[in-house]
C-alpha positions as CSV (number, residue, x, y, z in Angstrom):
1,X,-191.8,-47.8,1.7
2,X,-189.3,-48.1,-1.1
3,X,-187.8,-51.5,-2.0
4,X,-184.4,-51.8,-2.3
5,X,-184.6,-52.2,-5.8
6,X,-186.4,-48.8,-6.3
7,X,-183.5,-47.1,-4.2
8,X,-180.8,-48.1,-6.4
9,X,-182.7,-47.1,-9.3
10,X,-183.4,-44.1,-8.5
11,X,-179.7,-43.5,-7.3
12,X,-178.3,-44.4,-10.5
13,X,-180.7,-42.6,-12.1
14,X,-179.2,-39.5,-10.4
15,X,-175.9,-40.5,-11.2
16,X,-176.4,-40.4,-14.9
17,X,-178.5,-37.3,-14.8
18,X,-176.2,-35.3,-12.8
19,X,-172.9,-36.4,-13.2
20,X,-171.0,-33.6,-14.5
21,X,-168.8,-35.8,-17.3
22,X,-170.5,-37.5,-20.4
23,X,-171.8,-40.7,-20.0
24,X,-173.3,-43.0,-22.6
25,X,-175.2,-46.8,-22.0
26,X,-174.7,-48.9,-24.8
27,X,-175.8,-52.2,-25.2
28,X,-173.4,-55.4,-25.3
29,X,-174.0,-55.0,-29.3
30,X,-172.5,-51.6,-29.1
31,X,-176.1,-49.8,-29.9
32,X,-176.8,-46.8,-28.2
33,X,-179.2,-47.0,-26.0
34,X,-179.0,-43.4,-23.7
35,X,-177.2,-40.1,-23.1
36,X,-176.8,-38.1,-20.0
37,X,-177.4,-34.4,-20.3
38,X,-173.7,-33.8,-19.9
39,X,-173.4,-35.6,-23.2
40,X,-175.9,-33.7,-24.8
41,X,-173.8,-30.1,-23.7
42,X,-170.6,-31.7,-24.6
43,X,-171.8,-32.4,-28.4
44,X,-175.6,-31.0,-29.2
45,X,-176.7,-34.1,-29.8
46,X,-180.0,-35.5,-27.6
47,X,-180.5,-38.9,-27.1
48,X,-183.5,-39.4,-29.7
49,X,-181.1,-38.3,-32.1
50,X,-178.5,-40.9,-31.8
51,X,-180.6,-43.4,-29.9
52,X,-179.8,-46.5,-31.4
53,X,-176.5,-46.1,-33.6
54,X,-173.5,-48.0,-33.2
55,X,-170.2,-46.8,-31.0
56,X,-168.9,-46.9,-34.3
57,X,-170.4,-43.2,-35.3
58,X,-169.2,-41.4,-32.2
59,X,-165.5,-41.5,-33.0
60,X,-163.3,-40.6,-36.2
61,X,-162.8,-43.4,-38.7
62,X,-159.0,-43.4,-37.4
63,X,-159.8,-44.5,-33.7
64,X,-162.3,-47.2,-34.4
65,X,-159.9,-50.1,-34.5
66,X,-159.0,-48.8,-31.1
67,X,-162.6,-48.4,-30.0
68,X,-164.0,-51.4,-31.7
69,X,-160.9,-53.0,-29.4
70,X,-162.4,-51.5,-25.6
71,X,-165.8,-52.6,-26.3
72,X,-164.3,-56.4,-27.4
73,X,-162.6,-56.0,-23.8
74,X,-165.7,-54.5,-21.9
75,X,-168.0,-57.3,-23.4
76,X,-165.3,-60.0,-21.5
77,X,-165.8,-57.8,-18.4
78,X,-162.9,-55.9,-18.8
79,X,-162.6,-52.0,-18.7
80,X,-160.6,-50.4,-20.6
81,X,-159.6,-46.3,-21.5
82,X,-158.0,-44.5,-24.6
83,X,-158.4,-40.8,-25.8
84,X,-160.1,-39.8,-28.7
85,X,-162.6,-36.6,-30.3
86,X,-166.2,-36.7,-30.5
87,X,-167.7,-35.0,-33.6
88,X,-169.7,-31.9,-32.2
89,X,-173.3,-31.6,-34.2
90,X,-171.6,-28.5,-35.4
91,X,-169.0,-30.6,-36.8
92,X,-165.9,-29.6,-34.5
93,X,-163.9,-32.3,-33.1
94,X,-164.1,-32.6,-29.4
95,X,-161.0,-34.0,-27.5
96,X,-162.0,-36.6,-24.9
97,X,-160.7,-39.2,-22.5
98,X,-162.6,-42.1,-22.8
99,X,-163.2,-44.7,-20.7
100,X,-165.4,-48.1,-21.3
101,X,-166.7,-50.2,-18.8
102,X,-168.9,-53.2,-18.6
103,X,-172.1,-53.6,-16.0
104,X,-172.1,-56.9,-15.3
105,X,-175.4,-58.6,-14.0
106,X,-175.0,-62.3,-12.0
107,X,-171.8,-62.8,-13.8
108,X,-172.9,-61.3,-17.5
109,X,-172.1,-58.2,-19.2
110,X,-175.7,-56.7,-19.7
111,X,-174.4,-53.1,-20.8
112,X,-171.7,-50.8,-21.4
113,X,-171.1,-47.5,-20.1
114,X,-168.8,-45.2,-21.6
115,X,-167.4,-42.2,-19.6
116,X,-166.0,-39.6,-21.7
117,X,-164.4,-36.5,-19.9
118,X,-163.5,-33.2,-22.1
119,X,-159.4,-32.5,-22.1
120,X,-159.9,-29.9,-24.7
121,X,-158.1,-27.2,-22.2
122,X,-155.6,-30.2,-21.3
123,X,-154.9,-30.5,-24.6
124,X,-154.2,-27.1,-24.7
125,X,-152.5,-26.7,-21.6
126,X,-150.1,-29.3,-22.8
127,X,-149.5,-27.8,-26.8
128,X,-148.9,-24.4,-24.5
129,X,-146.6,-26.5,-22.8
130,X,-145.2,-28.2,-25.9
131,X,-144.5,-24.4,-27.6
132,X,-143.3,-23.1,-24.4
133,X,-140.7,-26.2,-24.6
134,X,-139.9,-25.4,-28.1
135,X,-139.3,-22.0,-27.4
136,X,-137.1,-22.9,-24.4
137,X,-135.5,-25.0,-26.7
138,X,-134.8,-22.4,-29.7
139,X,-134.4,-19.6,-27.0
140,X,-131.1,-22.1,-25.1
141,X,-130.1,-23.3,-28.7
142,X,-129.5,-19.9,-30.7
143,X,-129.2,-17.5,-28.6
144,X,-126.4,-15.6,-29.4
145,X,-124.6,-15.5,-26.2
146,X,-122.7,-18.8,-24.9
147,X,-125.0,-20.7,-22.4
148,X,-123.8,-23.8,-20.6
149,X,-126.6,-25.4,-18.6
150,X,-125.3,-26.8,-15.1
151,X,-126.7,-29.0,-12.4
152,X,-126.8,-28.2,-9.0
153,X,-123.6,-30.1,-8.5
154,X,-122.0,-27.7,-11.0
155,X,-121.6,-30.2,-13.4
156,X,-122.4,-29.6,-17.0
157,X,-125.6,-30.9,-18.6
158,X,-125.8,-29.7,-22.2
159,X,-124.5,-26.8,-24.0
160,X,-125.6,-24.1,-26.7
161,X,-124.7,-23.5,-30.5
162,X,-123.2,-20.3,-29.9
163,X,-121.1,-21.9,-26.8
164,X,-119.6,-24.4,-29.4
165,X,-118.9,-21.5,-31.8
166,X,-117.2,-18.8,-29.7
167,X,-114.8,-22.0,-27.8
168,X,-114.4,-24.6,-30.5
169,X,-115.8,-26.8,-27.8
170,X,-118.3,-29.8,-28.3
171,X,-121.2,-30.4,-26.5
172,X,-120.5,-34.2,-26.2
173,X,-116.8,-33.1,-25.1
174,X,-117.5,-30.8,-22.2
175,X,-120.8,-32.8,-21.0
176,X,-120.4,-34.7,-18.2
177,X,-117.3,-32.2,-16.6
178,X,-117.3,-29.2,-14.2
179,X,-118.2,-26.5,-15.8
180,X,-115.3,-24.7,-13.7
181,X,-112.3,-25.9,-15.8
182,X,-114.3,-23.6,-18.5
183,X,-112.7,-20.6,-16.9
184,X,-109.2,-19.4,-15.9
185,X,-107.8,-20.6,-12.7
186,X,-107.3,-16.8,-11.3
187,X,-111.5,-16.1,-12.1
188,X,-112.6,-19.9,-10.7
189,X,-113.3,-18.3,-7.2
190,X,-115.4,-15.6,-8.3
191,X,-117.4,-17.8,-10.6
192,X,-118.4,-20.5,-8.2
193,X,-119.2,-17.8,-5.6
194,X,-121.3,-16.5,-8.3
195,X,-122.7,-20.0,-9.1
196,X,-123.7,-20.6,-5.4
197,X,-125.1,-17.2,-5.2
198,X,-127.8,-18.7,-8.4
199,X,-128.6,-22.0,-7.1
200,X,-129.9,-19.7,-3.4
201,X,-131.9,-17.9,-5.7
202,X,-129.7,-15.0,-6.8
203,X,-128.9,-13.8,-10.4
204,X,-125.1,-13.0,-10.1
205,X,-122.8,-11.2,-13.0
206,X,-119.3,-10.2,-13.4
207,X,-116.7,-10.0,-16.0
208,X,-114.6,-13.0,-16.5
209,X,-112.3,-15.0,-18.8
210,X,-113.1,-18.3,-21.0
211,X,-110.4,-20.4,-22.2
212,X,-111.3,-22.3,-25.7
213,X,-110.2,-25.3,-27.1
214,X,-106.8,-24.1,-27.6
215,X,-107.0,-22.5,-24.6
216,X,-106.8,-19.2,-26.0
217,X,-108.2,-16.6,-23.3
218,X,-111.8,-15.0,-24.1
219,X,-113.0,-12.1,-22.2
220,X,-116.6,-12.7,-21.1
221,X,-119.4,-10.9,-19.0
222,X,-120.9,-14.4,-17.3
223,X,-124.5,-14.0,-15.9
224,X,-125.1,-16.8,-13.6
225,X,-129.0,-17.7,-13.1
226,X,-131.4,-20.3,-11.3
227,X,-133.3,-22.9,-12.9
228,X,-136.7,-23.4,-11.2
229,X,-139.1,-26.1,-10.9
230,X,-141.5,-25.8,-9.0
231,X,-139.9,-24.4,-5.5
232,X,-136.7,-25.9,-5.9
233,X,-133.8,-24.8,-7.7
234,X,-132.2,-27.5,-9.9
235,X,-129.2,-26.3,-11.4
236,X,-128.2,-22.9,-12.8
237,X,-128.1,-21.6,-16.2
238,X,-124.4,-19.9,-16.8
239,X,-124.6,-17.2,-19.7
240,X,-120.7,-16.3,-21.1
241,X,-121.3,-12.9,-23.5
242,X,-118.4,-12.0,-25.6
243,X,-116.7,-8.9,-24.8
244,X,-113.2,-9.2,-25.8
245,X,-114.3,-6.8,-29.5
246,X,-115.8,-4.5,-27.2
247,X,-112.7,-4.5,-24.5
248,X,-110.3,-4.8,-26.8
249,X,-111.8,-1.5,-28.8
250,X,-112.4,0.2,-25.1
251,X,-108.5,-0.2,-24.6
252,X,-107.3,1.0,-28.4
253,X,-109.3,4.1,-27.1
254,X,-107.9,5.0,-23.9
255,X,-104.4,3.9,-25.5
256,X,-105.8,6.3,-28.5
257,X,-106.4,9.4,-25.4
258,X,-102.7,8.4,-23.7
259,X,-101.2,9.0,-27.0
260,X,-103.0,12.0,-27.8
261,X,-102.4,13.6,-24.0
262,X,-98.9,12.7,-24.4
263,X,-98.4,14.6,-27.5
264,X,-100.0,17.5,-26.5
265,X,-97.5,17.9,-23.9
266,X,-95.0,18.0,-27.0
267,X,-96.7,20.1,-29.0
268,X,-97.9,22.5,-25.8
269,X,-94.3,22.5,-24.4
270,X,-92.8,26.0,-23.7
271,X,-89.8,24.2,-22.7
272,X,-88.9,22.7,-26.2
273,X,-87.3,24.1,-28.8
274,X,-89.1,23.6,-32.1
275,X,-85.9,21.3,-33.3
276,X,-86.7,19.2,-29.8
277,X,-90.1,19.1,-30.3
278,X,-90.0,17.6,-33.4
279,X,-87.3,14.6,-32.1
280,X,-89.6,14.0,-29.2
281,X,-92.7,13.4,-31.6
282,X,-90.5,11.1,-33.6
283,X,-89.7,9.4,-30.7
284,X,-93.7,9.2,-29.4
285,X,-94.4,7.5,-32.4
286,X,-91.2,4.8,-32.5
287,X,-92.9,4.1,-28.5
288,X,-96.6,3.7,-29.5
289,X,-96.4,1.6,-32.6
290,X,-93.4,-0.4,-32.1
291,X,-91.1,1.1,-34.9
292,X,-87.2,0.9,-34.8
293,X,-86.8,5.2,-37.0
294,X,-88.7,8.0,-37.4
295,X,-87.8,10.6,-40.4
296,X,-89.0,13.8,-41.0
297,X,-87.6,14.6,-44.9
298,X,-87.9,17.5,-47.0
299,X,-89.0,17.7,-50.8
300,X,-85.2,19.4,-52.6
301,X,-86.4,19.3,-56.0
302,X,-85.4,15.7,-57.4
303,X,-84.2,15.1,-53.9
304,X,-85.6,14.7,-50.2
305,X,-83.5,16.3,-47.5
306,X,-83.6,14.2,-44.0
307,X,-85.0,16.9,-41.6
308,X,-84.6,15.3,-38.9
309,X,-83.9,11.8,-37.7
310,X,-84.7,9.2,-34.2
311,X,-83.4,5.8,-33.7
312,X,-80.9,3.8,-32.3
313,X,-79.9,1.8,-35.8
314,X,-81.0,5.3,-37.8
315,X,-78.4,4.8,-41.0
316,X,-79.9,8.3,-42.4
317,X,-78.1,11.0,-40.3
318,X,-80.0,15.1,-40.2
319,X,-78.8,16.5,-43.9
320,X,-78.5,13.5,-45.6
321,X,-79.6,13.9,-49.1
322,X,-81.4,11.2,-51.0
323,X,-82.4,10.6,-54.7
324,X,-86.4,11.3,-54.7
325,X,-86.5,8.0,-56.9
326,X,-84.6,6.2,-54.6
327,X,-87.6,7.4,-51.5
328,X,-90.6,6.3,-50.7
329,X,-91.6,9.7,-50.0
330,X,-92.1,9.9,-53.2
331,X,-95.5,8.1,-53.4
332,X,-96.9,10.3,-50.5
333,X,-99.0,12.9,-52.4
334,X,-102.0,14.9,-52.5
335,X,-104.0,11.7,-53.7
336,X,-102.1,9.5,-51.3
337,X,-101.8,11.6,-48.3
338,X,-101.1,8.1,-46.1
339,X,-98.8,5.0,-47.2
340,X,-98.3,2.0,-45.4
341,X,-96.3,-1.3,-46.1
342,X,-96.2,-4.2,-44.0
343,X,-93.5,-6.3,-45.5
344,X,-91.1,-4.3,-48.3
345,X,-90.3,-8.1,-49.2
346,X,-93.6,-8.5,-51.1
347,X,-93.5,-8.5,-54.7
348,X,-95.0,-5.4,-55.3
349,X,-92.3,-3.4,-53.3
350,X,-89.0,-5.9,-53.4
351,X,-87.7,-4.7,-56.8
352,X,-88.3,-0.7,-56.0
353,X,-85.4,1.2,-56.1
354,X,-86.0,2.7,-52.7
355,X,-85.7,-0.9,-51.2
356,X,-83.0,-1.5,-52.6
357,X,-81.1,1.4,-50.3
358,X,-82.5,0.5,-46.8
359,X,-82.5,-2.4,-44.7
360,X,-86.2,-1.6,-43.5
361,X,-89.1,-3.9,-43.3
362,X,-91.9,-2.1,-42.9
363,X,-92.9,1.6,-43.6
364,X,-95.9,3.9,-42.7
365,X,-95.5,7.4,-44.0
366,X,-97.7,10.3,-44.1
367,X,-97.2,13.4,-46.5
368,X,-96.3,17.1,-44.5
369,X,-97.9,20.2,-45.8
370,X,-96.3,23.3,-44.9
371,X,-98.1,26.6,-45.1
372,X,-100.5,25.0,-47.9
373,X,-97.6,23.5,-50.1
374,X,-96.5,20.1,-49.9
375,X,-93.3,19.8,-47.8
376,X,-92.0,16.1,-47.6
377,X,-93.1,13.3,-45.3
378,X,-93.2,12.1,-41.7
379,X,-92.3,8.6,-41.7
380,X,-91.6,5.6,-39.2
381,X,-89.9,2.2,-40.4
382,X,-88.8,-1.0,-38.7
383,X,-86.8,-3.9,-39.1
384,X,-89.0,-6.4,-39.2
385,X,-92.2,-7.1,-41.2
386,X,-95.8,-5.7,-39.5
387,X,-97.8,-8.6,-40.6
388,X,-100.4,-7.9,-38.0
389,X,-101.1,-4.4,-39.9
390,X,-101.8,-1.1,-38.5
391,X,-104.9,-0.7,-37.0
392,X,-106.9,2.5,-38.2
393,X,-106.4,4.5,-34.6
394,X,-102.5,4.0,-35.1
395,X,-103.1,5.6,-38.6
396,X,-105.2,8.4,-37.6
397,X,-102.4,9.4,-35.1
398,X,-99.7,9.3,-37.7
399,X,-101.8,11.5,-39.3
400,X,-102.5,13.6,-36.7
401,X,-98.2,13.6,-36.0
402,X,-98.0,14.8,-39.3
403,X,-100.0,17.8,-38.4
404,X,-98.1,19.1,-35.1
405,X,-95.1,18.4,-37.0
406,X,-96.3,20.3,-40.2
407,X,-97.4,22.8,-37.7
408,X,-93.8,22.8,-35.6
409,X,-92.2,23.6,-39.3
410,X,-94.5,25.9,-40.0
411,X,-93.7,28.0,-36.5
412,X,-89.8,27.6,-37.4
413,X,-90.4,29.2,-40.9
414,X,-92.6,31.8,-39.5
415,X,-89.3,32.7,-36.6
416,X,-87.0,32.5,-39.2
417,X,-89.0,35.2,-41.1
418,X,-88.3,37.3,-38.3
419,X,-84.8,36.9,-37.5
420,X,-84.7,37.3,-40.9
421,X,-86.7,40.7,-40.9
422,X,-85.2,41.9,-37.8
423,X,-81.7,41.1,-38.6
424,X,-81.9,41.2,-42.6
425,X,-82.1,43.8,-45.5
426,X,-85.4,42.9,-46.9
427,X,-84.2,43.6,-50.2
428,X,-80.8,41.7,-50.4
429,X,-81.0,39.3,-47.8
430,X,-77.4,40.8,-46.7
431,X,-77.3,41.5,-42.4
432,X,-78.6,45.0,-41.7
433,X,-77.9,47.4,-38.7
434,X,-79.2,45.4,-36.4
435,X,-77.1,42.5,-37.0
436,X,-74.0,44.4,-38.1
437,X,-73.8,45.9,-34.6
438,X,-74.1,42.4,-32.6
439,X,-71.0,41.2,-35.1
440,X,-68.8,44.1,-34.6
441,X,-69.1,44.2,-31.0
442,X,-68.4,40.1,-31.0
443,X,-65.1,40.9,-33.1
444,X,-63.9,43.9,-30.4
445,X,-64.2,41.3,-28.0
446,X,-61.9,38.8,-29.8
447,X,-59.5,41.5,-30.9
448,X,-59.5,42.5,-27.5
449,X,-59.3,38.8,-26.0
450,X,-56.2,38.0,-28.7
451,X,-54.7,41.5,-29.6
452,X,-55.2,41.2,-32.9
453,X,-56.8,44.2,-35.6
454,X,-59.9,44.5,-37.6
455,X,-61.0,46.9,-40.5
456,X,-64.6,48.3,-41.4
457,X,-64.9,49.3,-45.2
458,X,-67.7,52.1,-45.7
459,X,-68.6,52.1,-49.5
460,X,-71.2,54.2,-51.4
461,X,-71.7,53.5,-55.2
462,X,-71.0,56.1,-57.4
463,X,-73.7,57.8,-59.5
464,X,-76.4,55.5,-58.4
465,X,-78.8,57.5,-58.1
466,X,-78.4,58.2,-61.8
467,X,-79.9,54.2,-62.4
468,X,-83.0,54.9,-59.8
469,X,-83.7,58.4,-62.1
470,X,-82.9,56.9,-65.8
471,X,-84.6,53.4,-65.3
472,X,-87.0,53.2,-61.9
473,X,-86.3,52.1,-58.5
474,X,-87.8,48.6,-59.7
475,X,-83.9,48.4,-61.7
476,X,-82.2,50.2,-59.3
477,X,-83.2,47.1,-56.7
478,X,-82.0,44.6,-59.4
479,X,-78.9,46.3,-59.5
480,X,-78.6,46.7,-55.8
481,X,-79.3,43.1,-55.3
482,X,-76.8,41.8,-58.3
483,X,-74.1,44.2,-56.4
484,X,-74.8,42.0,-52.8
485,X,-74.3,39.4,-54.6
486,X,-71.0,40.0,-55.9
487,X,-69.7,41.6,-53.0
488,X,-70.7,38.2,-50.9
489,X,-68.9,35.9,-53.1
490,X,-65.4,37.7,-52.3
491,X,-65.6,37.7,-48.5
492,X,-64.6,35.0,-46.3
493,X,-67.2,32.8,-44.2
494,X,-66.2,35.0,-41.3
495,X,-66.5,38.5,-43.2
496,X,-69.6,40.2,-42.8
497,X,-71.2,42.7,-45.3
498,X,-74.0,44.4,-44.3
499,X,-76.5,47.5,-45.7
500,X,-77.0,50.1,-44.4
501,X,-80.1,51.8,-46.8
502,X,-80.1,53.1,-50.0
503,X,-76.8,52.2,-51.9
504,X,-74.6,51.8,-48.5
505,X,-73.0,49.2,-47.6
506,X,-70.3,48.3,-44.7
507,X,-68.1,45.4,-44.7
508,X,-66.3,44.2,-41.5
509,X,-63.1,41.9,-41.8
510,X,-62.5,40.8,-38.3
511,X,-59.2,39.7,-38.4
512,X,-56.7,41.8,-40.4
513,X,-53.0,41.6,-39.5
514,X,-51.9,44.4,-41.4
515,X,-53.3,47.5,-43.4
516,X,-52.9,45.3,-46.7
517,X,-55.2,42.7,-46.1
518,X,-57.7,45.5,-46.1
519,X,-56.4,47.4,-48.8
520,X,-56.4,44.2,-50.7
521,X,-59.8,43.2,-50.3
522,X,-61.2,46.9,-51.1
523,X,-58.9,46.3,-54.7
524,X,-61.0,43.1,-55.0
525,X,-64.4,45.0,-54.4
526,X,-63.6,47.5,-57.3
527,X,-62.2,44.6,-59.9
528,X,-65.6,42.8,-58.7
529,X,-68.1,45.7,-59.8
530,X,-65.8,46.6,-63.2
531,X,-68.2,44.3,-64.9
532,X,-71.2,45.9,-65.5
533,X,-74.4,44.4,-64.5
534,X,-77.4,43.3,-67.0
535,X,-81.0,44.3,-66.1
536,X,-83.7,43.7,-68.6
537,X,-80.9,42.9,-71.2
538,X,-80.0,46.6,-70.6
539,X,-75.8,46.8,-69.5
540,X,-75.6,49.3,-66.6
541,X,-72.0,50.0,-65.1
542,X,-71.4,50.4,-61.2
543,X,-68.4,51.5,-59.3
544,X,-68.1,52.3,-55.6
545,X,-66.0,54.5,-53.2
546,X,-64.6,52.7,-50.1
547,X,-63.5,54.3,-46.4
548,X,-61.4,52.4,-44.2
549,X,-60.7,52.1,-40.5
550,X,-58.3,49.9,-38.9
551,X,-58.9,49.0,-35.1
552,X,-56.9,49.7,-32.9
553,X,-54.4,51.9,-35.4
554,X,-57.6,54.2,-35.6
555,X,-59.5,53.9,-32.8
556,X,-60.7,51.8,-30.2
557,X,-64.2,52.4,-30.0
558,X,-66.9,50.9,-32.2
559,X,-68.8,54.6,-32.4
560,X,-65.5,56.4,-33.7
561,X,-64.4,53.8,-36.2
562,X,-67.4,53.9,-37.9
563,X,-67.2,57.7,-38.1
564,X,-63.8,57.4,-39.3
565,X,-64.7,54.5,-41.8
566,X,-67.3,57.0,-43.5
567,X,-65.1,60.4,-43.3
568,X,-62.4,58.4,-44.8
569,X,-65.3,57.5,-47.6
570,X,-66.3,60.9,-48.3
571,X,-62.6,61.7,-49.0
572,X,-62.6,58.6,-51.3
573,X,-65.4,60.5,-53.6
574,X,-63.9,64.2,-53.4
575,X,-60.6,62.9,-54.7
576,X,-62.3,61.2,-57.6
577,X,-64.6,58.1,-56.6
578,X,-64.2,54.8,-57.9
579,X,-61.2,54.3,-55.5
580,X,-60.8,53.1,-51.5
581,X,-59.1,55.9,-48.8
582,X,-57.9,55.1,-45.0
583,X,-58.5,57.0,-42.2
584,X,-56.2,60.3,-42.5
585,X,-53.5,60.3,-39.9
586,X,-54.6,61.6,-36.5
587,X,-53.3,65.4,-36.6
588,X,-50.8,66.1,-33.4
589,X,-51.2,69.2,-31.0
């Protein structure tokens, strides 16, 4: 039967053989006197290999003072514990916990046991730890975004870099307060539902507004999420993003698509006249950008010609006529298509002589091309100075005002060229059939309305066709053109001359009070053509043959006067040309 004594060796025996964490015996001295198996695994030494050296080799020359002070406890029967590394046979460092304890026998200290336990994956646990900290750290410290950390009581509890950057707001200012005075008192609802929503467990987002230190307004998307530990929810994390570049640049464009809808409807109205269209566009842009006039001007040589004018306080009426020096249209050109200036009182501009005219303050102008050519300008001006600039979208639709208005010009020229074909000899610009008719039946009317005469004067020129035979049809135009414009510098405003073809011509006085003011205006025709006319340096002498017919002496219908008017013509030539004849008397039966 075992003694007692045999029991409890044997049971410590099995202790130190099987216990799974490193122990060693050393003796009160400090010598090594054994070494469990576990010791052996944990750093490839046996125990005949470092049987009998000192506690003094198992640990790095830096924790000695330390060890050398547990084993001065453990010999005065007190344990003791630090961490430290053992030094693997392979050299690695091994990081342990170490604890020393003293086996005391009838009151003495008879040996030491150390325990050492491995907390090489502790260790590494808690660097993960550390670096995951670290990141944390960096991540809540510089990320771009604003991010205001919150208890669960909604109070704040630290801030980020970028929160202090976008508000002007200091951590050490704002710690300590509700996070709700952050935002404007018409969002606070919404963002403590949101908050509440976090701290159950729910990420919650929507756009809201930040006020900053000045308590300027800052548009933010805020993202509200729950800070975990463990299974609780401690506080929330509130993340403000900055969108007031990105809203502020989403509203320039759908101003930018208002404006360009709402000129469309200008420039696609069938309801407009071209002269309309081009007030209303003027008026678009005094609307959008906050001018006081808008000008459309015409290039006149060494003068600009106001086109047309909008504004209230406009001093520059349609027609006015303005120095080009004395214009700042003048700097609009093919290499400076666009011109603005925010304040004419700068320097640069205060001493031009075109600001020396006007009471304006600021100018944006962009040049007008007309079918290819440069035409004049589109310009809007106010009375005040536009520190705050002109933003490139407001540009770009000046610009693109310049071309509907260029465009509008271009479809008035392109009428006028035919009215002007329809109702205007090609040649001499004079009115033609067309035209003639439509003024002779408007002066019937008015003789008839007042009861007052009119004449028409037939006249042929003699021996033309002489010119067309001798020297070409190319002199033959000159001649006929330098004729039209004679005969248009003796007639009245209300006169009309007109051509028929060829070298015919019919003028239409549309009030004559007597058969003299007709025969005196034919004597005028023939003094007018007595001096010849100069083609090529080449002197080529005209005369003409005039028929008259008086309304109502005559007749009283348009058809029959004219018939008269060139009967009365014909007799003009047979009786020796170069001389005006009346309509014979009308025979009686």
């Amino acid at each position: 039967m075992e003694t007692d004594g045999e029991i409890a060796a044997e049971t410590f025996a099995a202790l130190f053989d099987k216990n799974p964490e490193v122990i060693v015996l050393y003796g009160p001295d400090g010598v090594l006197g054994d070494v469990n198996p576990a010791a052996t695994d944990l750093t490839g030494f046996h125990s005949d290999e470092v049987r009998g050296t000192s506690f003094r080799d198992h640990i790095p020359r830096s924790d000695r003072v330390r060890g050398e002070m547990a084993f001065e406890m453990a010999r005065s029967g007190v344990a003791d514990h630090f961490e430290t590394t053992l030094r693997h046979k392979d050299g690695t460092l091994v990081p342990v916990e170490v604890s020393v304890i003293p086996a005391q026998v009838d009151g003495m200290v008879r040996a030491i046991f150390v325990q050492a336990r491995d907390i090489a994956a502790l260790r590494d646990a808690e660097d993960a730890m550390r670096v995951n900290q670290q990141r944390l750290r960096s991540l809540f410290e510089y990320h771009p975004d604003g991010i205001v950390e919150l208890k669960a009581t909604g109070i704040i509890s630290r801030v980020n870099v970028a929160f202090e950057s976008e508000t002007g707001l200091l951590g050490e200012r704002v710690v300590g307060t509700p996070w709700i005075d952050l935002i404007v008192p018409g969002r606070r609802d919404r963002a403590e539902a949101a908050r509440h929503a976090a701290m159950r467990g729910e990420a919650a987002e929507h756009e809201s507004v930040l006020l900053d230190r000045l308590g300027f307004q800052i548009e933010v998307q805020l993202k509200l999420v729950p800070i975990h530990s463990g299974d609780d929810i401690t506080g929330t994390y509130a993340i403000f993003k900055n969108v007031s570049a990105q809203r502020a640049a989403e509203r320039a464009v759908t101003e930018q698509v208002d404006r360009l809808r709402r000129l469309y409807l200008v420039a696609a109205s069938r309801e407009l006249t071209i002269p309309q269209q081009l007030e209303a566009v003027l008026q678009l842009g005094i609307d959008f950008f906050g001018f006081d006039e808008g000008y459309i001007v015409r290039n006149d040589g060494d003068a600009i010609v106001v086109h047309t004018a909008v504004g209230k306080k406009t001093p520059l009426a349609t027609g006015a006529r303005i120095p080009l020096a004395s214009s700042f249209a003048r700097f609009l050109t093919n290499e400076r298509p666009f011109l603005f200036v925010p304040d004419l009182d700068d320097p640069e501009w205060r001493t031009d002589p075109a600001r020396a005219t006007v009471n304006w303050r600021s100018y944006a102008g962009t040049q007008l091309q007309v079918d290819g050519k440069a035409y004049g300008a589109l310009a809007f001006v106010g009375l005040r100075a536009r520190m705050e600039g002109l933003d490139e979208l407001a540009r770009e639709s000046i610009s693109l005002m310049g071309l509907l208005v260029a465009a509008a010009l271009e479809r008035q020229r392109t009428a006028e060229r035919i009215e002007q074909l329809a109702f205007n000899d090609s040649l001499t610009g004079l009115p033609n059939r067309v035209l003639f008719a439509d003024r002779i039946e408007q002066a019937l009317g008015a003789a008839k309305r007042y009861n007052r005469g009119f004449a028409v004067m037939y006249l042929d020129l003699d021996h033309f066709k002489a010119i067309n035979d001798n020297f070409g049809h190319r002199v033959g135009d000159e001649v006929l053109v330098h004729v039209a414009r004679r005969l248009r510098a003796l007639l009245r405003e209300s006169d009309t001359i007109a051509r028929f073809g060829g070298d015919e011509f019919v003028i239409l006085q549309p009030v004559v009070d007597a058969a003299t003011d007709a025969a005196d205006l034919a004597r005028k025709v023939l003094v007018a053509l007595e001096r010849p006319i100069i083609v090529d340096e080449r002197e080529h002498h005209v005369a003409t043959s005039i028929g008259i017919a008086l309304y109502p002496e005559h007749a009283t219908e348009i058809e029959r006067l004219m018939e008269l008017a060139d009967a009365a013509l014909y007799r003009a030539k047979r009786e020796g040309r170069n001389r005006w004849h009346f309509v014979a008397p009308p025979l009686t039966p």
